[in-house]
N, C-alpha and C positions, 0 to 999 in steps of 0.2 A: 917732643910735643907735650907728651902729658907732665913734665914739670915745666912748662910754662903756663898749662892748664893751672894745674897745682897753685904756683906761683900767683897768680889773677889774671890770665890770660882772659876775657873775655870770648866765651863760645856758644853759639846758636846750634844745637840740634836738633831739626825735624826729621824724624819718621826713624830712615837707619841710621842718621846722627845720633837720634834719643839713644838707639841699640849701643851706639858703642863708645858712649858716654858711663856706662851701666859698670855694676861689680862686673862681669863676666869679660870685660873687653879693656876698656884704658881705664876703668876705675875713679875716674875720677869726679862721680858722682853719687852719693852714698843712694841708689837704688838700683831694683830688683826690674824687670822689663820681661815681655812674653810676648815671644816676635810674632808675629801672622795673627795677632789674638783677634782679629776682626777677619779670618777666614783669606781665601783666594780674590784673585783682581775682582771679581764677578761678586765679592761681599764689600767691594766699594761703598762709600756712600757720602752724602754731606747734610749734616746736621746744624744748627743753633742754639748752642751754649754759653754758659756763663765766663766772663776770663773776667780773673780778678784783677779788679784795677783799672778793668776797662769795660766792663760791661757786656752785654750778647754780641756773639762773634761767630761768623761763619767758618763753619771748619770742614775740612774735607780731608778725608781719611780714603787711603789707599794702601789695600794692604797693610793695614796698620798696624802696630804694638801698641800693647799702653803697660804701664808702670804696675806692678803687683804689691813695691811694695818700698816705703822711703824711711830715711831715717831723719834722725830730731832736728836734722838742719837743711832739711829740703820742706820749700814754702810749697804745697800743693796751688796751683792757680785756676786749675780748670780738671772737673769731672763730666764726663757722661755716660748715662745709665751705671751708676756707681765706680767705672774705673776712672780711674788716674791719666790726663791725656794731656799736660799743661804744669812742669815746676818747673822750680828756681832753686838756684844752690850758689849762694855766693857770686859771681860774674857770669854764671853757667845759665844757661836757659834751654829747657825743653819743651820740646810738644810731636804728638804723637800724628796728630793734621798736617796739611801742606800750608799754611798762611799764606804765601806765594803765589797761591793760585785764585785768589780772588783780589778784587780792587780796592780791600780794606785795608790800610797802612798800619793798622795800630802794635799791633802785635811785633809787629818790626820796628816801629816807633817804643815801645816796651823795652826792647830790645836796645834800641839807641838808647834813652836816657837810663836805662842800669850800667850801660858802659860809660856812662858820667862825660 
């Protein structure tokens, strides 16, 4: 799997996708991630941020991680309160939210047309 990753496999990570997407697991994204960084279930929550490309976006974080830390070829797409919750790396696409769980398409629409 991860050299078809490699290869251009087209991959969507949310939440423990983004995790094992990371240096410390298949690698196959040049960033750094910090699992539970939004606390236990009970530090849930759902905010409205910016997604680049697309505009404010409901995002809903459960148990979430977000990204510590990317290299020169990961496109950052979406921060809140300073972290990293939203890149891109060539075919690859993270987010640290559930996009799935609201009736918003875009983000998944995002996701379509970068796999061309």
């Amino acid at each position: 799997m991860t050299e078809a990753i490699r290869g251009g496999l087209p991959v969507f990570g949310t939440c423990a996708g983004l995790i094992m997407l990371d240096h410390s697991h298949l690698g196959t994204m040049d960033i750094d991630v910090k699992r539970n960084a939004y606390g236990r279930q009970l530090g849930s929550f759902v905010t409205n941020d910016d997604f680049k490309g697309i505009g404010p976006f409901t995002m809903t974080f459960i148990r979430a991680p977000y990204i510590t830390k990317v290299g020169r070829d990961v496109d950052v797409l979406s921060t809140v309160d300073g972290h990293i919750v939203a890149a891109r790396q060539g075919t690859q696409l993270v987010t640290s939210f559930h996009p799935e769980l609201n009736d918003d398409p875009r983000v998944h629409e995002y996701f379509l047309k970068m796999c061309g």
